[in-house]
C-alpha positions in Angstrom: 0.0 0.0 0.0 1.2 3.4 -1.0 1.4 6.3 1.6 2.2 10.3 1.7 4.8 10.7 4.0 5.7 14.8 4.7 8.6 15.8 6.4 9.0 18.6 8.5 6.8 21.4 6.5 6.9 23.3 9.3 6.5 27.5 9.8 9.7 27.8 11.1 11.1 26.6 7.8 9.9 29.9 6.5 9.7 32.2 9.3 13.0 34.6 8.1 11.6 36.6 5.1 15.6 36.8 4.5 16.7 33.4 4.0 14.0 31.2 2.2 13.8 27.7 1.1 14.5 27.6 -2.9 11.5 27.2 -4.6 9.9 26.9 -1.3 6.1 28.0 -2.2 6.1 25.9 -5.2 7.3 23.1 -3.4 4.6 23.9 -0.4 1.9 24.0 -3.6 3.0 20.3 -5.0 3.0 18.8 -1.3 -0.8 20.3 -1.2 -1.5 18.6 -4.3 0.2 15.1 -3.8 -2.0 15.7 0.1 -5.3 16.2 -1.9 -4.7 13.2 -4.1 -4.0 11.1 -1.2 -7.0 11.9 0.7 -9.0 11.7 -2.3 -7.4 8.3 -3.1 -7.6 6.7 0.4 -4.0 6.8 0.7 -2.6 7.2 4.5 -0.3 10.5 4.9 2.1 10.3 7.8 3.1 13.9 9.0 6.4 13.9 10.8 7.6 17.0 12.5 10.9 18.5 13.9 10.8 19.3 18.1 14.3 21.4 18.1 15.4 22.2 21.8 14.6 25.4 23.2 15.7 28.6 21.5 15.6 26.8 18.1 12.6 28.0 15.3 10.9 24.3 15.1 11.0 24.2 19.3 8.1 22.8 20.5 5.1 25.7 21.9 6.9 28.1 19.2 4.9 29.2 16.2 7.6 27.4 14.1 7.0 24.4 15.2 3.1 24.3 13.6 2.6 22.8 10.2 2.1 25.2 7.3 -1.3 25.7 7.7 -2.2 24.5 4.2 -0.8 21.1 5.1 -1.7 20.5 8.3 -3.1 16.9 9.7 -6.7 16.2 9.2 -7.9 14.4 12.4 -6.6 10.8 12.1 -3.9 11.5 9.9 -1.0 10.6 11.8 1.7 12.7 13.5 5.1 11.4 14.3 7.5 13.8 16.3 10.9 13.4 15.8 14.1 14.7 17.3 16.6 13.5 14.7 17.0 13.9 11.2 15.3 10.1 10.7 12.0 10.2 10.9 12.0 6.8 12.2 14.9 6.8 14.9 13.1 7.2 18.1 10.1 7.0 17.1 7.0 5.0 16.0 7.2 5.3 12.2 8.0 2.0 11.1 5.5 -0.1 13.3 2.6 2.5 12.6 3.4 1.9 8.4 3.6 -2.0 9.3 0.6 -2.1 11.6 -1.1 -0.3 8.8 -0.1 -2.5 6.0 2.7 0.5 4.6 5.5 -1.0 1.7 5.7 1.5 -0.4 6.4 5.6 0.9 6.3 8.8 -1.5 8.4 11.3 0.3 8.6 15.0 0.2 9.1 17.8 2.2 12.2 19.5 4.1 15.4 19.6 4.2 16.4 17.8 1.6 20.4 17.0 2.6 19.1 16.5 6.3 16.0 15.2 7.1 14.8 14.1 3.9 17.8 11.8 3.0 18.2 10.8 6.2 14.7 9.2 6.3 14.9 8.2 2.8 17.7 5.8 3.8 16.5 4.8 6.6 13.2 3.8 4.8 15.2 2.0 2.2 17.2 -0.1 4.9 13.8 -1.3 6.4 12.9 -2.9 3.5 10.3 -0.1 2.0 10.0 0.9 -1.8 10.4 4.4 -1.7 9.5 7.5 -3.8 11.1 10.5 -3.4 9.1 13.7 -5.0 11.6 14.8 -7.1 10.4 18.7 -6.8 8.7 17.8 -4.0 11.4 18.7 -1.4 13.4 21.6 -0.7 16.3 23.3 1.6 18.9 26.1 2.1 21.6 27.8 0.1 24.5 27.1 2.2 27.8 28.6 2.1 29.1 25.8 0.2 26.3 25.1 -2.5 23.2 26.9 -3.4 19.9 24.9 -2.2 18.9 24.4 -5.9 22.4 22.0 -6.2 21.7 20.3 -3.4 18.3 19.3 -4.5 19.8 18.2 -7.9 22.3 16.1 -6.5 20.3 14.4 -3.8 18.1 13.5 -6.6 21.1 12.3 -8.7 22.2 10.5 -5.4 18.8 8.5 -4.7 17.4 8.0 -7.9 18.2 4.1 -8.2 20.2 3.8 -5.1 17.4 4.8 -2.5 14.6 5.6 -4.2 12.7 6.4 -7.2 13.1 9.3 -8.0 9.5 11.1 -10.1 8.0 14.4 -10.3 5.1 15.4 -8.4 2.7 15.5 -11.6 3.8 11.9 -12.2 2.5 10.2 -8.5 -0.2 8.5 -8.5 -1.6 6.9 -5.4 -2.8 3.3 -5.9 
């Protein structure tokens, strides 16, 4: 069974007008999309979220720490909160996907050379057929490579390795 896994599409991801995710809207738009199909589909979507420590812009009982509100959990839709850039170390991810019959995961979301690859191997090593959304996730400029590199290459990187790596209009939830 397919399910919508988004990672980390949180308001402090976007909360310094000054230093944006690349492409960030657009990506936020293609998340609401793949989010509508899922729902309309019957597909499960896991929301996993980022609980910084204290001080830090996804901290929990900060506004960062909310979803964007145009992607936020319907009731029932699961939650998982995570401290680490895994989405499943430490947490309940892979026996809530198992318990609810879960093999294959389309990922998206943020940041694309942290949390996003992070849980895309991690996925991958649990035995899961994964998806990434190729413009589906986003991060950074950093002082090293500009965010829209970074997203090229960790396509590059996963496509066959990790993942499969396919545009947003091209998911389809079975």
């Amino acid at each position: 069974m397919d399910a919508l896994v988004v990672i980390d599409v949180q308001q402090g991801m976007f909360q310094f007008p000054a230093f944006q995710p690349w492409d960030g809207e657009a990506v936020v738009a293609r998340i609401q999309g793949l989010l509508e199909q899922a729902r309309a589909r019957g597909a499960p979507v896991f929301f996993v979220q980022h609980a910084g420590g204290e001080g830090e812009p996804l901290a929990p009982g900060t506004p960062g720490f909310a979803f964007r509100s145009e992607l936020a959990p319907l009731p029932g839709e699961a939650v998982i909160v995570k401290q680490n850039c895994s989405a499943f170390q430490g947490t309940a991810l892979d026996a809530v996907l198992k318990a609810a019959g879960v093999d294959h995961l389309i990922v998206c979301g943020m940041q694309t050379e942290f949390c996003v690859d992070t849980s895309v191997r991690s996925a991958f090593e649990r035995g899961y057929r994964v998806t990434l959304v190729a413009d589906g996730h986003t991060t950074f400029d950093t002082p090293g490579l500009k965010a829209e590199a970074i997203v090229a290459h960790h396509n590059h990187l996963m496509n066959g390795a990790f993942a499969k790596v396919t545009p947003a209009a091209e998911i389809a939830f079975g």
